[in-house]
C-alpha positions as CSV (number, residue, x, y, z in Angstrom):
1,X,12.2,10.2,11.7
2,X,10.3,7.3,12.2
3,X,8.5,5.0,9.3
4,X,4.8,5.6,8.8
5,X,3.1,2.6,10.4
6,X,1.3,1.7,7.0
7,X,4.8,2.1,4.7
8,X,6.8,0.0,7.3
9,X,3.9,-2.8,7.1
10,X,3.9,-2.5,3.4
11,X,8.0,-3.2,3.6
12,X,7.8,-5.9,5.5
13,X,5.0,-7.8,3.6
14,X,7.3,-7.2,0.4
15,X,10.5,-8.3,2.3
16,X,8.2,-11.5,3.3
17,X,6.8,-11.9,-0.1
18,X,10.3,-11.5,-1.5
19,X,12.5,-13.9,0.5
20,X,10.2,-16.8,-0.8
21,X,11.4,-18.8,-3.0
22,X,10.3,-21.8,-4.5
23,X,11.6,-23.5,-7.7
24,X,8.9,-22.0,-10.7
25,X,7.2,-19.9,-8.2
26,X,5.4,-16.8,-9.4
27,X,3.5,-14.2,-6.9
28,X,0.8,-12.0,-7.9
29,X,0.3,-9.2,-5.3
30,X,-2.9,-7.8,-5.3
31,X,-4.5,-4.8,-2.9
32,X,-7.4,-3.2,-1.9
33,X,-7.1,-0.2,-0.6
34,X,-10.0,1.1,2.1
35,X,-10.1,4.1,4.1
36,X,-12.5,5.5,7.1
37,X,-14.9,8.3,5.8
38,X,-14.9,10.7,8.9
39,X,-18.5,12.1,7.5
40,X,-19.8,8.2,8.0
41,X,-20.0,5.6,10.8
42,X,-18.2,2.2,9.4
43,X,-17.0,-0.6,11.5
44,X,-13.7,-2.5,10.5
45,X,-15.7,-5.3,8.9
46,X,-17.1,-2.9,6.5
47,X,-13.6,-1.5,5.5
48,X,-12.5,-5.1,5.3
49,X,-15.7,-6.1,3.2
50,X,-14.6,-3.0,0.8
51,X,-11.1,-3.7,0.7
52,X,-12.0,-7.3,-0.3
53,X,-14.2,-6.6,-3.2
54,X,-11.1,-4.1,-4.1
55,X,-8.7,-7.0,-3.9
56,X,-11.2,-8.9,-6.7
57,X,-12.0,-6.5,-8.9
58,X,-7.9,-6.6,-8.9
59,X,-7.8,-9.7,-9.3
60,X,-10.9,-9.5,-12.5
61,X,-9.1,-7.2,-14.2
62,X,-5.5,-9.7,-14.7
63,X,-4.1,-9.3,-10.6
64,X,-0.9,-7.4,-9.7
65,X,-3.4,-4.1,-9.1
66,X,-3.8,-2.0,-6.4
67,X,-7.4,-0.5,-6.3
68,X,-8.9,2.4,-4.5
69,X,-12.2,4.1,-4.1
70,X,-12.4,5.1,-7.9
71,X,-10.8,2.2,-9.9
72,X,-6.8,0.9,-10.6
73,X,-4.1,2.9,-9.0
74,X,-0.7,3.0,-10.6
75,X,2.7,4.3,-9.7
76,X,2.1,7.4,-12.0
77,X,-0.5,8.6,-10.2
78,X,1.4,8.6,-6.9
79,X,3.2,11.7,-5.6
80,X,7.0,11.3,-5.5
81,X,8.0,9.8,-2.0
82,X,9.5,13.5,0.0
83,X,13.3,13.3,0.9
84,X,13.5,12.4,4.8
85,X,13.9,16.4,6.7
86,X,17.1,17.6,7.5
87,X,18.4,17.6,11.0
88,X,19.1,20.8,12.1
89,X,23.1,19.3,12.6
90,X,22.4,18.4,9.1
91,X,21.5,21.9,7.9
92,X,24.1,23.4,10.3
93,X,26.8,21.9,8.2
94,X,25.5,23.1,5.0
């Protein structure tokens, strides 16, 4: 099964992020999360402009924060990532 297009581009920002490294470096990753509203027209700008303010209302509150449409999102509040599907091979073998 391929890689959602969003969680590959998160891995490979990370893997970027990551393979950095500069004598007393520290980075702060902060994001801002913005989604289309079917029920309303926005362009990409506006998405941008609210993922931006997202990104400093991170960065207000200490950085290293993702933020959403209603405030800080932590890895509590997440679902559990699903196991990957079986193959049918793979549930023949069972």
């Amino acid at each position: 099964m391929a890689t959602p297009p969003l969680a590959a581009a998160r891995a490979e920002a990370y893997r970027i992020i990551e393979s950095i490294r500069l004598p007393g470096s520290h980075f702060r990753t902060d994001i801002g999360l913005a989604a289309a509203d079917p029920a309303q027209m926005q362009t990409v700008s506006h998405l941008i402009g609210i993922a931006v303010q997202r990104v400093q209302a991170g960065q207000a509150a200490g950085g290293s924060r993702v933020v959403g449409e209603e405030g800080e999102i932590t890895p509590d509040m997440l679902a559990p990532a699903l196991p990957p599907p079986l193959s049918i091979d793979q549930l023949l073998q069972r």
